[in-house]
C-alpha positions in Angstrom: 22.2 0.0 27.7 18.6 1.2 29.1 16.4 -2.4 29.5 12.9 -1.1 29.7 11.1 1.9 29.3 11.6 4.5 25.9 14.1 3.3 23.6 14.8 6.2 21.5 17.1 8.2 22.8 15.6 11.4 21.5 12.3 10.5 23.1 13.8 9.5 26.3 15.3 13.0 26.5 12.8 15.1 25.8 10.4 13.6 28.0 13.2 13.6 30.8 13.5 17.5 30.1 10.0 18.5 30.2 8.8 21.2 32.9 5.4 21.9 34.0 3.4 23.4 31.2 5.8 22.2 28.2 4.4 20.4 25.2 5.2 17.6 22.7 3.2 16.6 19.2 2.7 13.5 18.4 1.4 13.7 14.9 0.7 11.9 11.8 3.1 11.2 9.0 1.8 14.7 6.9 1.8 16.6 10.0 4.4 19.8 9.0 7.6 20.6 11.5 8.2 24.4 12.0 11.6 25.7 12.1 12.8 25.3 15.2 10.9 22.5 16.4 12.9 19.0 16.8 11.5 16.5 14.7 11.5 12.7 16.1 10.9 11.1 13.0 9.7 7.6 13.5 8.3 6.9 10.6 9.2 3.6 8.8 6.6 3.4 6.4 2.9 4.0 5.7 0.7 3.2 8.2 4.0 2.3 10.7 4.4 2.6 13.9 0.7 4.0 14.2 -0.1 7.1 15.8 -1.9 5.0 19.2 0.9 3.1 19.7 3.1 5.4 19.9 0.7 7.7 22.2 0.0 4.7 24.2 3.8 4.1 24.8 4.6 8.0 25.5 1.5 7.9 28.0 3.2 5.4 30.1 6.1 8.0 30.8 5.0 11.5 30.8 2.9 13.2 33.3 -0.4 14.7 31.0 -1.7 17.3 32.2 -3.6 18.8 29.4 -4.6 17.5 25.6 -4.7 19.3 22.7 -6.9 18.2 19.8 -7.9 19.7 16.5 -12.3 19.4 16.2 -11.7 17.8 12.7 -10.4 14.8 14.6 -13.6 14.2 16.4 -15.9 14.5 12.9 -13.3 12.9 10.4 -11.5 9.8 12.3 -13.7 8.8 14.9 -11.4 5.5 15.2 -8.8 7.6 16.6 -10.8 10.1 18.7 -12.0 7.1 20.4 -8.6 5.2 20.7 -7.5 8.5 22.4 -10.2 8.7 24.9 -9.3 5.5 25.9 -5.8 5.7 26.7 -6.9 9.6 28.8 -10.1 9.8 29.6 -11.9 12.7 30.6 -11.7 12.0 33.8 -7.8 12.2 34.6 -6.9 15.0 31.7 -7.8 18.2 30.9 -9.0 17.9 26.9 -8.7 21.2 24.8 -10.8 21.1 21.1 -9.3 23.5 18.7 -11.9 25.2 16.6 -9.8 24.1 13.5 -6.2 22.3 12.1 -4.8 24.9 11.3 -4.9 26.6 14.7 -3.2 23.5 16.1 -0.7 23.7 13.4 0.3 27.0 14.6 0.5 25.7 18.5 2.9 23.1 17.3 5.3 26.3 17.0 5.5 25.9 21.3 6.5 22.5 21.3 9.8 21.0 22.6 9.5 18.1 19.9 7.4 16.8 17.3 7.2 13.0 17.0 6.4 11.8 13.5 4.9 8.4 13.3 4.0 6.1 9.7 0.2 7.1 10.2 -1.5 8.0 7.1 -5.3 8.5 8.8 -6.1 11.9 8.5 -6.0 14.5 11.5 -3.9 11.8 13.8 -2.3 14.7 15.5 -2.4 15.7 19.3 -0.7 17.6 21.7 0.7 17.0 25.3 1.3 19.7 27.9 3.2 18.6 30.5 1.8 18.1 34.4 3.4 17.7 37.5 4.0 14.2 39.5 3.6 16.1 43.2 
């Protein structure tokens, strides 16, 4: 049995098979799967586990290279725009603003996995693309 690190098997292995350039969602509890995207679904109940812990946690394995956001994020839950920026600032990661939700709906369409957390604050969604460790 793993002792440290990401519990969750599914997690664990799609993080493990991640190239340069791929991407994982980490989204809200309303954020929609598309066919033929693996859902994670972490969700327990409302509110649980939140959408920065779980980013937090993720963070601590993955190489980020690049974030994508949705601007509504920014505008309508400042909490969590600001809670981001603090686990990657500027500094250290590329950030990418999408004009709008529903364009970064339709980018979700690329990613290896979606991972659904218990957050009900709205626009709690983001987007890692994967870096390189050399």
């Amino acid at each position: 049995m793993q002792k440290i690190g990401i519990l969750n098997s599914h997690i664990a292995k799609v993080l493990s098979d991640l190239g340069h350039t791929d991407q994982i969602t980490i989204g809200d509890c309303g954020l929609p799967v598309p066919d033929n995207v693996l859902k994670i679904d972490l969700a327990l109940t409302l509110g649980k586990p939140e959408f920065i812990e779980v980013v937090k946690e993720v963070a601590k394995y993955m190489q980020v290279e690049r974030i994508y956001v949705a601007k509504e994020m920014e505008i309508q839950n400042p909490t969590q725009w600001k809670a981001l920026h603090s686990v990657f600032p500027v500094t250290e990661v590329e950030w990418v603003v999408l004009s709008e939700h529903e364009e970064f709906k339709k980018m979700t369409k690329q990613s290896k996995a979606i991972i659904r957390t218990g957050e009900i604050t709205p626009f709690s969604n983001v987007i890692f693309e994967s870096g390189v460790i050399f």
